[in-house]
C-alpha positions in Angstrom: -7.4 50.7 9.7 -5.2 48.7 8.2 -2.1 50.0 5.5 -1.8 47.2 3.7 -4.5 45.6 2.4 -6.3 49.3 1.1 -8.7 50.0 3.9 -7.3 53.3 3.8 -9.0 53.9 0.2 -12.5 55.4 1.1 -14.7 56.9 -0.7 -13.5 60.7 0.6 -9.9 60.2 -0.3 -10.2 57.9 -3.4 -9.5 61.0 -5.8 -6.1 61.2 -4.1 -5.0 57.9 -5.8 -6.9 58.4 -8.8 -5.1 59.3 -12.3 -3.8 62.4 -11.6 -4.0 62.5 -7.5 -1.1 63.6 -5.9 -0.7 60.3 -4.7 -1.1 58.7 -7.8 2.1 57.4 -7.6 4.5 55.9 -4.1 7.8 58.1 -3.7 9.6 54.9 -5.7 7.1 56.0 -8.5 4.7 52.8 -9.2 0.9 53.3 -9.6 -0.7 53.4 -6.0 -3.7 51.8 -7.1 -1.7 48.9 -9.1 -0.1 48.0 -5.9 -3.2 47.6 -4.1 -5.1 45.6 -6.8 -1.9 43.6 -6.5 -2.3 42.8 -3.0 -5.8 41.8 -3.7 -4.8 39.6 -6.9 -2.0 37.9 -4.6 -5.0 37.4 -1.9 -7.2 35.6 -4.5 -4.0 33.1 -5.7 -3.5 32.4 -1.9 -7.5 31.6 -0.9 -7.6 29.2 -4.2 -4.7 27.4 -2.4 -6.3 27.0 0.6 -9.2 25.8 -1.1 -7.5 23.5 -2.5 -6.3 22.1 0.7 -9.8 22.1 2.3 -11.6 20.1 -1.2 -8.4 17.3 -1.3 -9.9 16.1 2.5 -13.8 16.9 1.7 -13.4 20.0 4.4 -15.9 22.4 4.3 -14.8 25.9 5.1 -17.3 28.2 6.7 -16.5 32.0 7.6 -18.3 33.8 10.4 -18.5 37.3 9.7 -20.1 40.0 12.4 -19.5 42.9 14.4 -17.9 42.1 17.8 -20.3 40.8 20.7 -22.7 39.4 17.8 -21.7 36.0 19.0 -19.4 34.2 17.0 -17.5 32.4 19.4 -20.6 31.3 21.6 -22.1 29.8 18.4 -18.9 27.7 18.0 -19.0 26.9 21.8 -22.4 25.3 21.4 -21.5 23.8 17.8 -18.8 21.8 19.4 -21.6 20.3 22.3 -23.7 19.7 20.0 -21.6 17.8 17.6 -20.3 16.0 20.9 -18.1 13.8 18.6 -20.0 13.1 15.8 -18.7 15.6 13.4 -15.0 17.0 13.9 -14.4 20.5 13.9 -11.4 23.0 13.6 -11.3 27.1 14.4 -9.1 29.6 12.7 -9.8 32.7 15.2 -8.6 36.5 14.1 -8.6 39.2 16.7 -6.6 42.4 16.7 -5.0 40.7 20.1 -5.3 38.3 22.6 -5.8 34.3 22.6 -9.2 34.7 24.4 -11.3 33.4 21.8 -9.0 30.8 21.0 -8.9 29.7 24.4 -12.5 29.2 24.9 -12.6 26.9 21.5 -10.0 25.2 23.1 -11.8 24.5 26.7 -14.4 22.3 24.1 -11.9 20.1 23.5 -11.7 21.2 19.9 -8.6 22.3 18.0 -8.2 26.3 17.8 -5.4 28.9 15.9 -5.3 32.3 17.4 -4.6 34.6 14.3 -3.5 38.4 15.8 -4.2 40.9 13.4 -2.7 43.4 14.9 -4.8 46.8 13.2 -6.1 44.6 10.6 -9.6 44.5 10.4 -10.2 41.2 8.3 -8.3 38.4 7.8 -6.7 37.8 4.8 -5.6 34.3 2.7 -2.3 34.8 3.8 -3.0 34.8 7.4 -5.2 31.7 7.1 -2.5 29.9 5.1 -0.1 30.5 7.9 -3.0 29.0 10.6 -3.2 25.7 8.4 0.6 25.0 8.8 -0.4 24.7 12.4 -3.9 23.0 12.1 -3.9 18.8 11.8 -6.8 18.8 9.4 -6.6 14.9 9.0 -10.3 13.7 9.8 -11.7 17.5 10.4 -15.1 18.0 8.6 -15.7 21.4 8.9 -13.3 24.1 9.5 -14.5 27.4 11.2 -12.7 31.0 10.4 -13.7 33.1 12.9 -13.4 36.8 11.1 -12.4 39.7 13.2 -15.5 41.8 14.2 -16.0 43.9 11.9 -18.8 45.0 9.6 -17.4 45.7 6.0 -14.2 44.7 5.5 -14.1 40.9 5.7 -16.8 40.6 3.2 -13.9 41.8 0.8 -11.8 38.8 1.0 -11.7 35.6 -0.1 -9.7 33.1 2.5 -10.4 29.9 0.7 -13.7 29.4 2.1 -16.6 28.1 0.7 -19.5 29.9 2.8 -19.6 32.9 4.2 -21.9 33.3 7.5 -23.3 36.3 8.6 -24.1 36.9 12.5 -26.9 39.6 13.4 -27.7 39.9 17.4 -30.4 41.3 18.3 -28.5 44.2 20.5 -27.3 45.5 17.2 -30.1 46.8 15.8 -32.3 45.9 12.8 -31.5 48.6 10.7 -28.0 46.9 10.3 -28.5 45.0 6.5 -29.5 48.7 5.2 -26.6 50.0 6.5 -23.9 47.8 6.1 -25.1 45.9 2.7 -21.7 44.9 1.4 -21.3 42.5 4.5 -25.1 41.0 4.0 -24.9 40.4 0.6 -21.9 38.4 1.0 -24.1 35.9 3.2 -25.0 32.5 2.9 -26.7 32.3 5.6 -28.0 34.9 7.7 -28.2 33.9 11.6 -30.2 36.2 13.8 -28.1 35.4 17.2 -29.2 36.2 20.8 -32.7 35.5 19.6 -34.1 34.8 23.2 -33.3 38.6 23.9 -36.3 39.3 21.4 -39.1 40.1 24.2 -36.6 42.5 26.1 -34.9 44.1 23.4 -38.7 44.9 21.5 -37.1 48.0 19.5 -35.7 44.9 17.8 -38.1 43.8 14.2 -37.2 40.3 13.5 -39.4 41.0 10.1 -38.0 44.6 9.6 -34.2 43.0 10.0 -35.0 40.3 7.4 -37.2 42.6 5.0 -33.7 44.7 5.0 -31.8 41.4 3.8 -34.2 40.9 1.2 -33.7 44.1 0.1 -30.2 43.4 -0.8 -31.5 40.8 -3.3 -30.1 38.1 -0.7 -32.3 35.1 -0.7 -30.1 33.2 1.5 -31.9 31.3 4.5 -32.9 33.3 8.0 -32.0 31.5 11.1 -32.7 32.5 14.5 -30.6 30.6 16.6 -29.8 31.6 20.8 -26.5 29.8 21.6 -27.3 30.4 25.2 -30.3 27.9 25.4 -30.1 26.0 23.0 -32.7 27.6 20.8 -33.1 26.7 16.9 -29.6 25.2 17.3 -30.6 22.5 15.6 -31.9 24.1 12.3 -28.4 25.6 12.5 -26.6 21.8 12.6 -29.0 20.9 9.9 -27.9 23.6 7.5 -24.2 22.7 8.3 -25.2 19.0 7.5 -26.8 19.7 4.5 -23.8 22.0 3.4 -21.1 19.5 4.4 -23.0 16.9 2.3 -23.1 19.3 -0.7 -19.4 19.7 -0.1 -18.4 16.1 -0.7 -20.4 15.8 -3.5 -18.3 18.2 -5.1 -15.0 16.6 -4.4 -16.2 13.6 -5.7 -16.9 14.9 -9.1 -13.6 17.6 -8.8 -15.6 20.5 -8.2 -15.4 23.6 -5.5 -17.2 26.9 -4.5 -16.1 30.0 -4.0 -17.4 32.6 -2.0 -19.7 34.9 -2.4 -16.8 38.1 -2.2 -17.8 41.4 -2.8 -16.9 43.6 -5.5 -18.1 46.4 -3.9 -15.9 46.0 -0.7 -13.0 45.0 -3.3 -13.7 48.3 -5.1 -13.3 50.5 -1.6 -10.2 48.4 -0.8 -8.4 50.0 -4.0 -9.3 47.3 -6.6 -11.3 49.6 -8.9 -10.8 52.8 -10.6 
């Protein structure tokens, strides 16, 4: 996990930072946990600044959030086809290496930043800052961040996004929203991906998987959407329609939205005492 931006603060070692845990302090003697809540502060400042360049050209921002192989990329593959023009798009892709992602965005004929995280396991405002001094945003409508896979950890961050999207495929498991609630609250919109492996992969509970989400005190809207074929893509573009026209509403009148981040993943990222 990542050093800097407090992943290394768990539940098992928190005591060690705590008022009087031997590593209370850093060798130069400031509080550990002050630096970390620091970083997080700075993060916040950064993602209202990106915001702000998203509302002055009626952008919406939309994060994808999932655990790799969920399907991120493939959604955005068939996102692009099937906005074929009439709505432009732009992707902001984090990995821990490689441009692979990127690369496929980029075969659509749409506009892609590789962000390499290195052994970061989210992206953070800064790196996404960086990505739109390399993005022409001129006539883009919506603006895709494409999170590193990863279950917990980019729930914790604002980017300067307005929506967070969270990806569940069907080979995960449908015991996932009980286990990994900080990402599912976090979610907009929950899409059920790889839905047309449903009759194979029967250990799969479409209800079950939803009944978790509900749980969670989420009442976001359930999509189940197969980017292979094609299927419920189009509820999918519908949503994105409907949130794109909410999003210029708000620029019209000076208003944003900001995400729905996490205190709980802020807490386990050093934030809280």
């Amino acid at each position: 996990m990542c050093d800097t931006c407090g992943c290394n603060v768990t539940p098992g070692n928190r005591h060690l930072v705590e008022p009087g845990g031997w590593l209370e302090k850093t060798a130069g003697g400031s509080e550990s946990v002050a630096v970390l809540k620091g970083l997080l502060d700075a993060n916040d400042h950064q993602a209202a600044h990106n915001r702000e360049h998203f509302d002055r050209r009626g952008i919406l921002a939309v994060n994808l959030m999932s655990s790799p192989g969920a399907g991120k990329t493939a959604l955005l593959e068939a996102t692009a086809q099937a906005f074929d023009g009439g709505l432009r798009m732009a992707v902001i892709e984090g990995d821990l290496e490689t441009e692979n992602d990127a690369e496929r965005i980029r075969a659509q004929g749409i506009p892609a930043i590789q962000i390499a995280t290195g052994s970061a396991c989210h992206l953070d405002a800064h790196m996404v800052h960086g990505a739109l001094h390399d993005l022409e945003l001129d006539g883009i409508d919506i603006v895709f961040i494409e999170n590193v896979g990863n279950l917990v950890c980019p729930a914790s961050f604002d980017l300067g996004q307005h929506l967070n999207v969270t990806l569940l495929s069907i080979p995960e498991g449908d015991d996932k929203p009980a286990k990994y609630p900080v990402m599912f609250r976090a979610a907009d919109l929950l899409l059920l991906t790889k839905i047309d492996l449903a009759p194979v992969l029967t250990d799969f509970d479409v209800g079950r998987a939803t009944r978790a989400f509900r749980q969670l005190a989420n009442t976001a809207p359930v999509l189940h959407v197969a980017a292979r074929n094609g299927d419920g893509m189009q509820q999918w573009l519908d949503w994105l329609d409907g949130q794109l026209g909410a999003q210029r509403n708000r620029v019209q009148t000076g208003a944003s939205l900001r995400p729905a981040v996490q205190p709980d993943g802020a807490h386990l990222h050093g934030a809280g005492s």
